[in-house]
N, C-alpha and C positions, 0 to 999 in steps of 0.2 A: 685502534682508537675506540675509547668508551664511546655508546652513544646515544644520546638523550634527545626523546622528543615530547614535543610538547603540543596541548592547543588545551583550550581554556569553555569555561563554559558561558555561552552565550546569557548577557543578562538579561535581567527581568524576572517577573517574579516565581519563575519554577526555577534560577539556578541554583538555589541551595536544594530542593529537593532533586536537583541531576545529583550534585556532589554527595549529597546523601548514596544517593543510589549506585556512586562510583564507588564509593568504601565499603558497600556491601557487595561488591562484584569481587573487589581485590581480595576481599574476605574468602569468600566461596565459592568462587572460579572453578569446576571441576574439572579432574583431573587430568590424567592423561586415557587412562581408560572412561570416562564420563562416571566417574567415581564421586561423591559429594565430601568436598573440603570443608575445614574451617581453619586459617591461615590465623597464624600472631600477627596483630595490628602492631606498630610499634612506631614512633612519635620521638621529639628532641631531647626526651627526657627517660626513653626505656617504653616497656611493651605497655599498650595499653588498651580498652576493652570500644565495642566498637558504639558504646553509649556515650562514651569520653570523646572519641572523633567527632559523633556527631553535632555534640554540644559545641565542639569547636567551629564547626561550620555554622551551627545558631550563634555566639557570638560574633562571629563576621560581623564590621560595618558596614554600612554600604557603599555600596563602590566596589565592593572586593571582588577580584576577578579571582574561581575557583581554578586555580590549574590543574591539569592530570597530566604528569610527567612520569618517562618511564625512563631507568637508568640501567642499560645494559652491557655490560665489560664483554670484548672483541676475546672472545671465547679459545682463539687460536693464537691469542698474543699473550693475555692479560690473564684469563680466567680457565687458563688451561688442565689445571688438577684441580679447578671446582672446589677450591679452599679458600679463593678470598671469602672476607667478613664482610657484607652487602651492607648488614646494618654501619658499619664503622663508616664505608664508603659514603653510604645515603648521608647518614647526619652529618660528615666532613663535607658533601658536596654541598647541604642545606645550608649550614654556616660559611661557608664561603660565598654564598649567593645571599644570606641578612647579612654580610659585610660590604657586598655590589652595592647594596639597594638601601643599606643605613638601615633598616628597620627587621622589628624581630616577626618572624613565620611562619605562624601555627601550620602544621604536616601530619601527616596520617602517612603509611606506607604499608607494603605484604610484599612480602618475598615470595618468587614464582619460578618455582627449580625442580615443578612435578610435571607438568605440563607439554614441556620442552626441552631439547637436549639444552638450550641458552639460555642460562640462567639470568634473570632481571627482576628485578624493584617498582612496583606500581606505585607512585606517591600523587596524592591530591594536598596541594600546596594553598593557602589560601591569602596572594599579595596584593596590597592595597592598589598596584599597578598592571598596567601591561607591560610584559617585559616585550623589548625593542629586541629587532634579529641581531644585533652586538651582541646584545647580554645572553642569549641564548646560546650562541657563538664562544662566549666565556665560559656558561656553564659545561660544555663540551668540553675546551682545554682544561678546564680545573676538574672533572672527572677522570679524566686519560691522566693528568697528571699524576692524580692521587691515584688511579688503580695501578700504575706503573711502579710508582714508589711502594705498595703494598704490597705489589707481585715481586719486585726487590727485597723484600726487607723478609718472606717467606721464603723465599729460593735462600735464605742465608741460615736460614730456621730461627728467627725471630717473629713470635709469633702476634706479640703483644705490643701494640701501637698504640701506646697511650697521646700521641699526638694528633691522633686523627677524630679521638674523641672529645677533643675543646675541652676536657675537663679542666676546670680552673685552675692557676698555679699555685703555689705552698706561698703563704705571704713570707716577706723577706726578713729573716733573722736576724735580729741588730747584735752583733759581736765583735771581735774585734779588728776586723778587714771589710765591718760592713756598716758601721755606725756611723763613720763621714757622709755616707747614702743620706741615713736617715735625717741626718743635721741637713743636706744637702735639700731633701728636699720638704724642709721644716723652717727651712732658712727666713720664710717672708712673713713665723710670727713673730712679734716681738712684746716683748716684755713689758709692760707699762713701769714710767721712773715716777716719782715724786714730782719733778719737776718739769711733767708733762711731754718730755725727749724720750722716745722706746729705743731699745737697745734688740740686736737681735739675741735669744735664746742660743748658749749653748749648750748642744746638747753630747751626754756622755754614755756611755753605755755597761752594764757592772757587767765585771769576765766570767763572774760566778753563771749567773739566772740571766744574763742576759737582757736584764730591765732598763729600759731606755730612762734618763733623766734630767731636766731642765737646770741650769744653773742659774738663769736671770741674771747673765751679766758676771756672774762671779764663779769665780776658777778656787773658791777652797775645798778644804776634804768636810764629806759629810759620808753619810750612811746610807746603805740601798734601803729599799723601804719595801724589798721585798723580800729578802734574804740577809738581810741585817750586816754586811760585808761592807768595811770601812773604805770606802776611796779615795782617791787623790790626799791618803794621810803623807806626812813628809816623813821619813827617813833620818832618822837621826845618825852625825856623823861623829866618829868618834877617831883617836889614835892611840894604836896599837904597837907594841914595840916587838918587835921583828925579835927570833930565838935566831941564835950566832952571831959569828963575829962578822965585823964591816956591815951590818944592816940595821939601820935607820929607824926612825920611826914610819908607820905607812896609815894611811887614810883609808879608814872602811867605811861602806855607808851598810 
């Protein structure tokens, strides 16, 4: 089992200068022979310098209780060939915990894998609350969870977990097994009529380019407006007479 502990910095008016002085610990903590470091700071959004961290602890409101948590994968279970991605870990375990607590949570962190044979994560977390023994509780299962599934998915040699780093998803393509979505969830604007009654908008989608388009009520053929491709044109039907003998006339469209 991953495992994260936590305690917070007493308030009043030196706890942003403790938190201050915890991101420069995680920073330059020397090493294993008392060698002098300087560690990658690195934050929700990628690495970042430790003037950026601290600006984040000067924007704090107040109230904010400065956490100092550390996130360490069970070395003999999880983190045994010293190949999980800490960072991928950290930021999955951060975003699962602004999903606990509904709000978003400026972090700092350094990776510490010089020092000790067990490898761990120093983050100073800055939340507008106290977190309750549950929620600490939580953040324990949802680390062991995710280092588990990480140490899965490398023992398979997949190296690349783009699920663990929240990155946004591809917005959804309106085509043609996907455009009843869009109508779907476009459904509640409607059209204003003449006569003061709205209608709802249907909408269609051209197979060319893909460009989503409103009909206001009416199902004729017109023109995409982005790619000039005629739609919902009708088909002319005509009759054709059949080559041999005993065959009729036939209906093409």
């Amino acid at each position: 089992m991953a495992v994260v502990r936590a305690n917070y910095c007493q308030k009043g008016a030196t706890e942003r200068k403790i938190a201050k002085a915890n991101i420069s610990y995680i920073q330059t903590r020397p090493g294993r022979d008392k060698e002098r470091l300087i560690r990658i700071l690195f934050g929700p959004s990628g690495n970042m310098g430790r003037r950026e961290a601290n600006q984040c602890i000067t924007d704090a409101p107040q109230g904010t209780y400065f956490y100092r948590l550390k996130l360490s994968p069970d070395p003999n279970r999880e983190d045994i060939k010293r190949d999980l991605s800490m960072q991928k870990l950290t930021r999955a375990m951060m975003i699962r915990l602004e999903k606990r607590l509904k709000t978003a949570i400026p972090w700092a962190a350094a990776l510490h894998d010089d020092h000790t044979d067990i490898r761990h994560v120093h983050i100073l977390a800055a939340i507008p609350k106290r977190l309750q023994t549950y929620e600490l509780e939580f953040l324990i299962r949802e680390a062991t969870a995710l280092t588990l599934a990480q140490r899965r998915y490398l023992d398979r040699g997949v190296s690349r977990l783009p699920w663990q780093e929240g990155s946004p998803q591809r917005p959804l393509k309106i085509g043609k097994y996907t455009a009843h979505r869009y109508q779907e969830n476009h459904q509640s604007q409607h059209a204003p009529r003449a006569n003061g009654i709205s209608r709802p908008q249907i909408v269609c989608a051209c197979p060319r380019c893909h460009m989503p388009h409103a009909h206001n009520g009416q199902k004729g053929s017109h023109q995409c407006i982005a790619c000039g491709l005629m739609l919902h044109s009708k088909k002319e039907q005509s009759l054709t007479k059949q080559q041999g003998k005993g065959r009729g006339l036939e209906r093409s469209l």
